[in-house]
Short mmCIF file of the C-alpha atoms (twelve columns), coordinates in Angstrom:
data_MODEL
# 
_entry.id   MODEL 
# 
loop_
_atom_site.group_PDB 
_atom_site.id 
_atom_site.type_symbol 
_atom_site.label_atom_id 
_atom_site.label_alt_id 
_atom_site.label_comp_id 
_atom_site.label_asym_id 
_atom_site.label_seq_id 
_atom_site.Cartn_x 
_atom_site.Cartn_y 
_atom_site.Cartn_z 
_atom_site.pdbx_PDB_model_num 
ATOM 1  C CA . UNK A 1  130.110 276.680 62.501  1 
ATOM 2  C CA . UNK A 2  129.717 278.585 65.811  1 
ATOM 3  C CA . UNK A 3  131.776 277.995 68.916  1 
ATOM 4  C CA . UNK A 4  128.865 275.940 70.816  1 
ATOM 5  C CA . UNK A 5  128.349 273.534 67.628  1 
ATOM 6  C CA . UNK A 6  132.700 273.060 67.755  1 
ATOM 7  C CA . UNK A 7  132.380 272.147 70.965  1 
ATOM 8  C CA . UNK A 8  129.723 269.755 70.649  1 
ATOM 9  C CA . UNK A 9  131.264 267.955 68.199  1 
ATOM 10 C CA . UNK A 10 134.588 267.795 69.827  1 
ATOM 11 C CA . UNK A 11 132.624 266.431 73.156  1 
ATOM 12 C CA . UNK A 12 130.729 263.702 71.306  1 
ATOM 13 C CA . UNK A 13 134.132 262.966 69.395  1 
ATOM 14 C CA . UNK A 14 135.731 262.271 73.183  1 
ATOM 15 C CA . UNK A 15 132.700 260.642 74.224  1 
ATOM 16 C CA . UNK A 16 132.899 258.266 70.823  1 
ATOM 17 C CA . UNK A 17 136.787 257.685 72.058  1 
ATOM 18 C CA . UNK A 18 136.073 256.766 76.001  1 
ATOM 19 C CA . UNK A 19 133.319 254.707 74.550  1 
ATOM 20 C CA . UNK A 20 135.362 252.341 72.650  1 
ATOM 21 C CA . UNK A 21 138.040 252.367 75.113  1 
ATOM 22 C CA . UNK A 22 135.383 251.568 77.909  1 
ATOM 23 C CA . UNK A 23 136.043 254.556 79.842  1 
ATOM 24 C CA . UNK A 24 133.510 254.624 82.661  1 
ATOM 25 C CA . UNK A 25 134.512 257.374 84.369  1 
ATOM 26 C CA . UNK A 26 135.224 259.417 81.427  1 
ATOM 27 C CA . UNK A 27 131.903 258.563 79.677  1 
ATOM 28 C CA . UNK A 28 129.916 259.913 82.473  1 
ATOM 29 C CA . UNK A 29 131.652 263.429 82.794  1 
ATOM 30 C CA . UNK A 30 131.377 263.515 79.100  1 
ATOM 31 C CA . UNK A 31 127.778 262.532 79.020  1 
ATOM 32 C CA . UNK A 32 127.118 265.643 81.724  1 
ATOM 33 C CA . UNK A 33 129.127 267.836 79.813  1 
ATOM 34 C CA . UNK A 34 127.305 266.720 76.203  1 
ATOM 35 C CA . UNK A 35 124.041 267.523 77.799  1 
ATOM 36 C CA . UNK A 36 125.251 271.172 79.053  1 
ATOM 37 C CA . UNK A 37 126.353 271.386 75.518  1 
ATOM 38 C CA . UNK A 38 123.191 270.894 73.686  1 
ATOM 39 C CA . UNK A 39 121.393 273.079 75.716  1 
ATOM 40 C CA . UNK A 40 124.186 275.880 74.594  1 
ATOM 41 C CA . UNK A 41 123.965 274.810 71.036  1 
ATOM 42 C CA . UNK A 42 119.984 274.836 71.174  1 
ATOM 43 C CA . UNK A 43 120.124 278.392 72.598  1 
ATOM 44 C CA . UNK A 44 122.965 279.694 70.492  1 
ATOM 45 C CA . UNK A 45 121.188 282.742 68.247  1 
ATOM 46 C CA . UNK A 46 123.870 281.567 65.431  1 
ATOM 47 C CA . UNK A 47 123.030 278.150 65.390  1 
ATOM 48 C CA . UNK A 48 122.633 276.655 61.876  1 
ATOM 49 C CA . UNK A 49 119.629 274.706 61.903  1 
ATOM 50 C CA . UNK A 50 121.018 271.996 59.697  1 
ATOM 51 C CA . UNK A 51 124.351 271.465 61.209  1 
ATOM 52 C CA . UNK A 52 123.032 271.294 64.535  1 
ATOM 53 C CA . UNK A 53 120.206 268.399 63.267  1 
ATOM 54 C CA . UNK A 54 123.061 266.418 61.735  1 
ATOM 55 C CA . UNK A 55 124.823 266.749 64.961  1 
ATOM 56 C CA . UNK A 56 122.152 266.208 67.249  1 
ATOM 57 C CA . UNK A 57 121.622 262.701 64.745  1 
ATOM 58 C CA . UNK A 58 125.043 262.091 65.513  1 
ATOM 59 C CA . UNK A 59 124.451 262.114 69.187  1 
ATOM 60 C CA . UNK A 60 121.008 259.511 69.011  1 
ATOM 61 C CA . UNK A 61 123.372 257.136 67.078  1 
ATOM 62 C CA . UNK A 62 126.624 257.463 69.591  1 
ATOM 63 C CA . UNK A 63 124.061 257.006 72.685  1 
ATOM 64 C CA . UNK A 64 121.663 253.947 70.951  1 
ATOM 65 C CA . UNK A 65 125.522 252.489 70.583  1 
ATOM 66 C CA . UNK A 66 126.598 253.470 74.103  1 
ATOM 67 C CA . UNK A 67 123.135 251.581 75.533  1 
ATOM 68 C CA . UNK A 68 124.504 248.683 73.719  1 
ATOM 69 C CA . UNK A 69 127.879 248.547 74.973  1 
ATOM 70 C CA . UNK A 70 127.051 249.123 78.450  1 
ATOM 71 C CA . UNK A 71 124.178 246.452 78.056  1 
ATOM 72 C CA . UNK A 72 126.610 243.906 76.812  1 
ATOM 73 C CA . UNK A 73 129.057 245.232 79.740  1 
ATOM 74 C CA . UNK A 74 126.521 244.683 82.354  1 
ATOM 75 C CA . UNK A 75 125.508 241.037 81.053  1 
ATOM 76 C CA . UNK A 76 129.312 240.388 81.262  1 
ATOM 77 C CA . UNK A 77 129.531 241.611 84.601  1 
ATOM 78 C CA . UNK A 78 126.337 239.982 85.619  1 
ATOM 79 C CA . UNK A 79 128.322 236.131 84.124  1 
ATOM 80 C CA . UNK A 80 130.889 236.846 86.166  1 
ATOM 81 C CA . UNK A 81 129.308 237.140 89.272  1 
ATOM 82 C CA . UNK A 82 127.505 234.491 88.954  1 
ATOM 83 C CA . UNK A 83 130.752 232.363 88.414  1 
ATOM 84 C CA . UNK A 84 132.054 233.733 91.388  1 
ATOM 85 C CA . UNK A 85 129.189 233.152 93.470  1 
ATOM 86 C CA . UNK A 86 128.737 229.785 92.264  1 
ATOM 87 C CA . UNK A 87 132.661 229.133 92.930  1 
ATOM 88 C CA . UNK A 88 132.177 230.517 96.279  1 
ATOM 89 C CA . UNK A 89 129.739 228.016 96.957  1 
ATOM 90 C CA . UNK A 90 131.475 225.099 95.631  1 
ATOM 91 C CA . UNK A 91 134.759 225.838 98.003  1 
ATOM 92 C CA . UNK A 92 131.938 225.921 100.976 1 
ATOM 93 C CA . UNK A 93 130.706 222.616 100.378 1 
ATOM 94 C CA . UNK A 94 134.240 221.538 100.081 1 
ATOM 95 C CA . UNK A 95 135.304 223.632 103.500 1 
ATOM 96 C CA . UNK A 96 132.418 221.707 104.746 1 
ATOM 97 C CA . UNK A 97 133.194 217.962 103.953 1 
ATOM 98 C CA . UNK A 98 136.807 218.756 103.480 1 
# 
């Protein structure tokens, strides 16, 4: 396996990791770096084709899962604020008649 492919793999392995550990931060460096990676890989005269199309099917799955996560994250988010806002209105009212 050439050095672009290793690489590749170990990236998407780290991205897996920050994934499930809800890295933010982390995720998006290692999204940047993924993509510089790919375009490496793609261009890399020793690529073998096969390795690089189970790799590349590796990557579609880990990002369709990522979407998901950081759906469900933003829903959460989105429930929270809501709470928030609607407990910020309730302690007006009460400010107000209090």
């Amino acid at each position: 396996m050439s050095q672009a492919m290793l690489q590749l793999n170990e990236t998407r392995a780290a991205l897996s990791d920050a994934m499930h550990n809800q890295d933010w931060e982390a995720i998006g460096d290692l999204d940047q770096k993924c993509r510089e990676q790919v375009e490496v890989a793609m261009q890399d005269a020793e690529r073998d084709e096969q390795a690089l199309r189970e790799t590349m099917e590796q990557l579609l799955a880990l990002y369709a899962e990522l979407v998901q996560v950081c759906t469900a994250q933003r829903s959460a988010i989105g429930a929270e604020l809501t709470a928030v806002n609607r407990s910020s209105k309730g302690a007006k009212v009460y400010q107000m008649f209090g």
